[in-house]
Structures are given as structure tokens and as C-alpha cells.
C-alpha positions in Angstrom: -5.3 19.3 81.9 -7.1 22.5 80.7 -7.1 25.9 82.1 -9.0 25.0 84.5 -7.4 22.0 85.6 -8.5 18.4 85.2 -12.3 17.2 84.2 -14.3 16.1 86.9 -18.1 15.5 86.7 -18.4 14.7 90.8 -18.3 17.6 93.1 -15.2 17.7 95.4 -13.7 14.2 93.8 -10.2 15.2 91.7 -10.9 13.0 88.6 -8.4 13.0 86.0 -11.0 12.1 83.2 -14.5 11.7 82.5 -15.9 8.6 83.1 -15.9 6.4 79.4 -19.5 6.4 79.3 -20.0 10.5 78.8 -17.5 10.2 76.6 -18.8 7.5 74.1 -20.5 9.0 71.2 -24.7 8.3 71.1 -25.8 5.4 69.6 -27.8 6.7 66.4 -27.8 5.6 63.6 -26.5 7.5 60.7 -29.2 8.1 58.2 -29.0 6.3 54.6 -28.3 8.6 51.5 -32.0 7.8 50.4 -33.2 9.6 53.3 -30.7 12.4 53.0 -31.8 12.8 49.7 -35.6 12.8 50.5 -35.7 15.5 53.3 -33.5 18.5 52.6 -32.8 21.5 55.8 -33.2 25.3 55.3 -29.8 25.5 54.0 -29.3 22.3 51.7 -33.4 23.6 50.1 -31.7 26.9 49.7 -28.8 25.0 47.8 -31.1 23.5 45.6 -33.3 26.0 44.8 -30.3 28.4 44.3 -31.3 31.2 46.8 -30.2 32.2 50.1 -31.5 30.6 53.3 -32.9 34.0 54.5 -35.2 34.4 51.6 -36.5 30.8 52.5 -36.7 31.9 56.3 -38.8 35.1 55.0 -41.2 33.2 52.3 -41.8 30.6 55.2 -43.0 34.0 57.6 -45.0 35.1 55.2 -46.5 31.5 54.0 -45.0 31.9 50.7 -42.9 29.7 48.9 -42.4 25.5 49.3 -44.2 24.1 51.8 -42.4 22.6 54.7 -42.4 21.2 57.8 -40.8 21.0 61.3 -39.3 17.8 62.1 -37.9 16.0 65.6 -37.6 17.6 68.7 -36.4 20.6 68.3 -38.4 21.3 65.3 -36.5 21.7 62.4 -37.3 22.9 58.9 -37.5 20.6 56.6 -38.4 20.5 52.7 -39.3 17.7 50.8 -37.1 17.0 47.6 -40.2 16.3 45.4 -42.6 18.7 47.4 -39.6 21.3 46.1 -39.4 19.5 42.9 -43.2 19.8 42.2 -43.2 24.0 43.4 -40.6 24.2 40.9 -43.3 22.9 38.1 -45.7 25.0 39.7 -43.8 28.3 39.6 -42.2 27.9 35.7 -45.8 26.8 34.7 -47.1 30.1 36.1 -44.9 32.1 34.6 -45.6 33.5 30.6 -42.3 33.0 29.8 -42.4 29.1 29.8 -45.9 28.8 29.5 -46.7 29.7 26.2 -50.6 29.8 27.2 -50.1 32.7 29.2 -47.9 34.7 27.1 -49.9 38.2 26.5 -48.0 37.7 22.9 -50.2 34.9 22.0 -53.6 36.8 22.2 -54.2 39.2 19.6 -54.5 42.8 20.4 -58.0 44.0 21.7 -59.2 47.0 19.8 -61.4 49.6 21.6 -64.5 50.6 20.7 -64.7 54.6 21.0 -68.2 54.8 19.5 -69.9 53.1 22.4 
């Protein structure tokens, strides 16, 4: 018994324990470690990509970031492993530093023409 004395789930019935049927755990089936792997939440993308799930949150607001989705229900965020994979690319080949292409060092230096 609690603090409150024993469970009962009928009004005005004294009931020493749920009945077995709320108890019993739902019957769903546990997802496989390939789907685990595929769809990642806010916090296990934030894992990955090695940033907090509040910067995440904020890119989602302001439609920055890796695309996502909400899933189920109750609408949870959800990130696909290669969708983050393939933002990943995206980013580090828009950036100079890894893409040589872009790197202003590269170009050679524009001269100005004064006399025009």
C-alpha cells in the first residue's frame, strides 16, 4: 500500500491491486538496430553531429540546418542518418577550407585599375 492506501481503478470497490491486464506491458514490438540506426531523435542527431539539441531545435525554427521530419502520433523529430550524412557533405563542401575551389588563396590577386 501507498500513501494513499491500496490501488483501485473501480470507484467505491477496495481493490488490493490493479487488475493484470493494466498492468501487462503493451504489445509492441521493439524496433531492430537497422531501424534505430536509420532514424535518429533530436538528441541522438545532436550526438552525432556533435552539437547541442537546442541549436538543432533553433536551426529547425528558423529552417536551417538538416532537414527533418515529424514522425508517429505525437509528432516527433526525426533525422535521417544519411539525410545527416549527406548535409554533412554539403556543409564541408561549402566551406573554403575543404574545398580547395573556393579557397580566395587559389585566385590570384585582382589589381585595380586607377586610370579608368
Amino acid at each position: 500500500m501507498g500513501l494513499l492506501g491500496p490501488l483501485c481503478f473501480v470507484p467505491h470497490r477496495k481493490c488490493a491491486m490493479p487488475t493484470p491486464s493494466l498492468l501487462a506491458p503493451r504489445a509492441v514490438p521493439e524496433p531492430t538496430s537497422d531501424v534505430r540506426a536509420s532514424f535518429l531523435n533530436v538528441k541522438d542527431a545532436a550526438a552525432y553531429l556533435g552539437i547541442s539539441p537546442h541549436t538543432l531545435y533553433v536551426w529547425r525554427h528558423r529552417r536551417q540546418g538538416p532537414p527533418s521530419f515529424r514522425l508517429g502520433p505525437r509528432g516527433r523529430v526525426m533525422y535521417r542518418r544519411t539525410t545527416l550524412d549527406a548535409w554533412i557533405d554539403e556543409q564541408e563542401s561549402a566551406d573554403s577550407r575543404s574545398n580547395p575551389a573556393l579557397s580566395p588563396l587559389s585566385t590570384p590577386p585582382q589589381r585595380r585599375n586607377f586610370n579608368a
